[in-house]
C-alpha positions as CSV (number, residue, x, y, z in Angstrom):
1,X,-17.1,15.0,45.5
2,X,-20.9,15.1,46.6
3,X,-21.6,11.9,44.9
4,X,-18.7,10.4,46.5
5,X,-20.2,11.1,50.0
6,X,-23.7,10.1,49.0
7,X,-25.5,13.9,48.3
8,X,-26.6,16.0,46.2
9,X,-24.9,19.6,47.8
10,X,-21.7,19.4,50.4
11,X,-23.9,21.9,52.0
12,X,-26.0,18.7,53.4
13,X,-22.7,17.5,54.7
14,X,-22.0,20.8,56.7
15,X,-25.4,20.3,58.0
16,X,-25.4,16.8,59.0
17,X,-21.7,17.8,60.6
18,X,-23.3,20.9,62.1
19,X,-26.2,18.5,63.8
20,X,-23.7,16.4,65.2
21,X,-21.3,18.9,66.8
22,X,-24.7,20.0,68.9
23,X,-24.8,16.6,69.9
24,X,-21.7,17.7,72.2
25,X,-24.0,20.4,74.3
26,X,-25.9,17.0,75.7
27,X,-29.1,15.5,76.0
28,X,-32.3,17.7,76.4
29,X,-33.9,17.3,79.7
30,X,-36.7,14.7,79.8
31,X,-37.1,11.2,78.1
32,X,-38.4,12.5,75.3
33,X,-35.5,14.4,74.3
34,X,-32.8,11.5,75.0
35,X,-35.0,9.2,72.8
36,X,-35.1,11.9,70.0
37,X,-31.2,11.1,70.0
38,X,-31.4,7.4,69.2
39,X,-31.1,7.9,65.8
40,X,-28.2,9.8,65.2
41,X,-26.4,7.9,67.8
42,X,-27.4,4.7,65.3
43,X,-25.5,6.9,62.5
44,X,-22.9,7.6,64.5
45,X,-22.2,4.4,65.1
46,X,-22.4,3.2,61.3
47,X,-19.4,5.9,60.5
48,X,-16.2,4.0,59.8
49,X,-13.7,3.3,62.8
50,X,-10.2,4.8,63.3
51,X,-7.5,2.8,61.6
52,X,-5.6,1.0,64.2
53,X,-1.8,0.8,64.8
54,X,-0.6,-2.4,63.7
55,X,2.2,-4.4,66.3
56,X,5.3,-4.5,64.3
57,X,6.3,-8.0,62.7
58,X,9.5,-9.6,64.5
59,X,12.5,-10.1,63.0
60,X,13.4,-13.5,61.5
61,X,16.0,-15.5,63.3
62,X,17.3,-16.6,60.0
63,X,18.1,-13.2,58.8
64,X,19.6,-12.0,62.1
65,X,21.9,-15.2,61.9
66,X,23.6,-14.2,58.7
């Protein structure tokens, strides 16, 4: 399963979770700090969206004519 997500020990993943969920607590005070967060936020953004719901198909006239 490791190789699967691209490491070497699902402990990395934990971590790399665990560094995320502290992203929740907010920015550090200073510029410093929010610039520091630039580059999670980039990996944050490469993650893979949420499937959408799909609008249902409408029915064919043809069939409903039967």
């Amino acid at each position: 399963m490791a190789n699967a997500l691209g490491v070497d020990d699902l402990n990395e993943v934990g971590g790399r979770i665990e560094d995320l969920l502290e992203l929740t607590k907010g920015p550090g005070k200073g510029l410093m700090a929010k610039l520091q967060l630039l580059p999670r936020l980039r990996e944050i953004s490469k993650f893979p969206r949420a499937p959408r719901a799909r609008p249902r198909a409408r029915r064919s006239s043809i069939a409903t004519t039967i």
